[in-house]
C-alpha positions as CSV (number, residue, x, y, z in Angstrom):
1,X,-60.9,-50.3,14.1
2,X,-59.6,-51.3,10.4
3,X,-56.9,-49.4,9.3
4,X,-56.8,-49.1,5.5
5,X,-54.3,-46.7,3.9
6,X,-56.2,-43.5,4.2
7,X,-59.3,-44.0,6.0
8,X,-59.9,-46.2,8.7
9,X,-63.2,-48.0,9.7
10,X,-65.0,-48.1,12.9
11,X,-68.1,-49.7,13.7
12,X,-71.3,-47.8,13.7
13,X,-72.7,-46.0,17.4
14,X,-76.0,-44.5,18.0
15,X,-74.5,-41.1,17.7
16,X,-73.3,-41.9,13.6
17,X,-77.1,-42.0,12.9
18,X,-77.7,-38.5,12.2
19,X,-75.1,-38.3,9.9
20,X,-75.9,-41.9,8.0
21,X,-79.3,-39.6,7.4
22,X,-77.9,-36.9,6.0
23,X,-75.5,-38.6,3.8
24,X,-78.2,-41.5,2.2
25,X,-81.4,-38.8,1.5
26,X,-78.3,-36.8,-0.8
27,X,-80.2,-37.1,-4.0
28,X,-76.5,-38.7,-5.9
29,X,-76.6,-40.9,-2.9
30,X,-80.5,-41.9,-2.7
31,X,-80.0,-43.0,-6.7
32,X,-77.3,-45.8,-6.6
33,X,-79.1,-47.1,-3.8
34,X,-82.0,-49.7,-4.5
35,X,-83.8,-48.5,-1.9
36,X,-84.3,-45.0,-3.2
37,X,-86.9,-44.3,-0.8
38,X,-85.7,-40.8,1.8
39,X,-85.2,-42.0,5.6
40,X,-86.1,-40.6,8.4
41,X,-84.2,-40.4,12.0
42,X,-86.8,-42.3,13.6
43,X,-86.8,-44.8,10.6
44,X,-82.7,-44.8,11.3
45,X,-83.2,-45.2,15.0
46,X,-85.6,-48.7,14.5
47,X,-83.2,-50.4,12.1
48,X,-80.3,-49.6,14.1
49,X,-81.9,-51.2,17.2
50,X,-82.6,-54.2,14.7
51,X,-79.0,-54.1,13.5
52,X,-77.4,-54.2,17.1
53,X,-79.4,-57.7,17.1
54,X,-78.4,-59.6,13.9
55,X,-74.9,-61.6,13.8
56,X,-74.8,-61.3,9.8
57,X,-74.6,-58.0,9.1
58,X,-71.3,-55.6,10.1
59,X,-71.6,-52.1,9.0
60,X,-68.6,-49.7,9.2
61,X,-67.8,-45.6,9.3
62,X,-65.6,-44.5,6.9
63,X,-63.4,-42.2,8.5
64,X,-60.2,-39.8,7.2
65,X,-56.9,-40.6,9.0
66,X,-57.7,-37.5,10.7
67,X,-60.8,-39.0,12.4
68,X,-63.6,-37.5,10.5
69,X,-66.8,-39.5,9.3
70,X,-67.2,-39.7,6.0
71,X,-69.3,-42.3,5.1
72,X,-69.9,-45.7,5.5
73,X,-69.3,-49.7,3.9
74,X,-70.7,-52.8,5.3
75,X,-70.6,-56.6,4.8
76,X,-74.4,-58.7,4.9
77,X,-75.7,-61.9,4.8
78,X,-72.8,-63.3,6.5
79,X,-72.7,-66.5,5.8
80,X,-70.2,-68.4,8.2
81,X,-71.1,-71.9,6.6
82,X,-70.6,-71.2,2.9
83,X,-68.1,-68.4,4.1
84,X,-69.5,-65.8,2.4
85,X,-70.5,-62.3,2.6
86,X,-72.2,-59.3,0.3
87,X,-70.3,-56.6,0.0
88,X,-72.8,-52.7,0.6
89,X,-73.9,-49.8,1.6
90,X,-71.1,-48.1,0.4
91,X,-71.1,-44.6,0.3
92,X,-69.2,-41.7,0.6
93,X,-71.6,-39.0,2.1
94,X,-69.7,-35.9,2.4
95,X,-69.1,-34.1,-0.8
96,X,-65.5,-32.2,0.0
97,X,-64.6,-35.7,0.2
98,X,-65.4,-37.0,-3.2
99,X,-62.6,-38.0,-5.5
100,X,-60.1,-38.5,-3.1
101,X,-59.6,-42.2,-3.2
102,X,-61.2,-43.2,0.2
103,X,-64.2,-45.6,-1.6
104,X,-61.3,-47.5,-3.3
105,X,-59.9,-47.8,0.1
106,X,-62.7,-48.7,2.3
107,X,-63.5,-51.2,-0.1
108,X,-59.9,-53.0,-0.3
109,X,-59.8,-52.6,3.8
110,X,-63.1,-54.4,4.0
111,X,-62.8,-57.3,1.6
112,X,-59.0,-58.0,3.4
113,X,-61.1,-57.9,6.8
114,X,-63.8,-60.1,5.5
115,X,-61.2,-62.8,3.8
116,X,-58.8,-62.4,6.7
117,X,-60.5,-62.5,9.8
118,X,-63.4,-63.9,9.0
119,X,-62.1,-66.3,6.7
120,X,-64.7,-65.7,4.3
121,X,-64.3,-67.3,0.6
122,X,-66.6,-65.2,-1.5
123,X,-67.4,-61.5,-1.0
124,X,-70.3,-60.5,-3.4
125,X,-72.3,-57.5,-4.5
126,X,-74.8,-56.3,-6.6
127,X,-74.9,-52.5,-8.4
128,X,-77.0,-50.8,-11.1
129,X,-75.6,-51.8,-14.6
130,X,-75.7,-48.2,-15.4
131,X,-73.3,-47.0,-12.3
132,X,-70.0,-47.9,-14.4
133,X,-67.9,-45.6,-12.2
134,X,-68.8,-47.8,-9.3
135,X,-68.4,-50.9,-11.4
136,X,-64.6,-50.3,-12.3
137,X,-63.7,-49.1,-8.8
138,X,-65.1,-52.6,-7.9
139,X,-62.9,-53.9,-10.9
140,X,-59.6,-52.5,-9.4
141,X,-60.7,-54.0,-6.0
142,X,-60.5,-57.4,-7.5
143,X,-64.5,-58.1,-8.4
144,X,-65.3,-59.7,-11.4
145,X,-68.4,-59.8,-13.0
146,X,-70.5,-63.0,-12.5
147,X,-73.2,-62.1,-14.8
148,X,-76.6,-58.9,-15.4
149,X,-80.2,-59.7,-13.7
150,X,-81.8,-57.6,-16.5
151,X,-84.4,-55.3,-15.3
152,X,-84.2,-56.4,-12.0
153,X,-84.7,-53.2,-9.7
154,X,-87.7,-50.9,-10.7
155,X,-86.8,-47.4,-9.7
156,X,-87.7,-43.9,-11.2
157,X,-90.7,-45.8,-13.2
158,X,-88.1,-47.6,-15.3
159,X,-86.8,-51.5,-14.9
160,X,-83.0,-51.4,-14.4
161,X,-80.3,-54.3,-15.0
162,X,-78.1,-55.2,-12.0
163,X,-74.3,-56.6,-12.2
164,X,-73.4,-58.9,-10.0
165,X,-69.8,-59.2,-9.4
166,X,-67.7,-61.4,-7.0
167,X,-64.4,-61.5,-5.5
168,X,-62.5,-65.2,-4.4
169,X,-60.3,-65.3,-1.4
170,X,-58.1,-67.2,-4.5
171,X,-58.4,-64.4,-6.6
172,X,-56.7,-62.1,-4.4
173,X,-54.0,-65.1,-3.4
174,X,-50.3,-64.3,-4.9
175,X,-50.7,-60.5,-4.3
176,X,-51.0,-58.8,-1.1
177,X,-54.4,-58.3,0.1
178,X,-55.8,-54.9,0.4
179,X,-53.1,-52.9,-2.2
């Protein structure tokens, strides 16, 4: 369990599945996704028997102080080598929930995990150019922006641009990670 300020994070069980469902095939979900494709349970079921098998991936519930699930956040690609990691799967699923900080949160209690425990150097991610409210929380996390694939991810029938931003174990060095 990784404690952040007001949500914690718990790795994924079986019995999270059914929610993870519910919360990606939300339509404002499904779009900031690349994959914008609607899962099904047994579609769930098969990559989380794949997941249980990879070292490089670690995906997280989001959960209130008060224990409930309310989304989830992940690190992939793990690389221990190059000591890096890309930052995902981010997503707050339950709409009462919305607004109330926890994103920012999850996302600061993840990068301290991955540059703490796992000594990672570089946390990465990539987002749709046009999801600016995702791109500033990512800003106030510490990401910066490394540069714009331009019309990178075809989705809807139209070519979008994708940032990609980073954030340095340095960069974070001189303040206290995870505030």
């Amino acid at each position: 369990m990784l404690e952040g300020n007001t949500v914690n994070l718990r790795p994924i069980e079986r019995s999270d599945l059914h929610n993870m469902v519910v919360w990606r095939n939300k339509s404002r979900v499904l779009r900031a996704f690349f994959s914008q494709r609607s899962l099904t349970m047994s579609e769930q079921e098969r990559w989380y028997e794949e997941y249980c098998r990879r070292e490089e991936d670690t995906l997280f519930i989001v959960e209130t102080k008060e224990g409930k699930p309310i989304g989830t956040v992940g690190l992939s690609n793990i690389d221990p080598v190059n000591r890096s990691a890309e930052f995902g799967r981010l997503m707050i699923g339950e709409d009462d929930e919305l607004g109330k900080s926890y994103a920012s949160d999850a996302t600061r209690t993840l990068v301290r995990f991955g540059f703490v425990e796992l000594s990672l150097n570089r946390i990465w991610l990539e987002v749709f150019a046009w999801n600016q409210q995702a791109i500033i929380l990512y800003g106030r996390c510490g990401f910066w922006q490394e540069g714009v694939k331009r019309q990178a991810i075809l989705a809807g029938g139209v070519f979008h641009d994708v940032v990609l931003m980073s954030v340095l174990r340095d960069d974070l060095l001189g303040q206290k990670l995870g505030e």
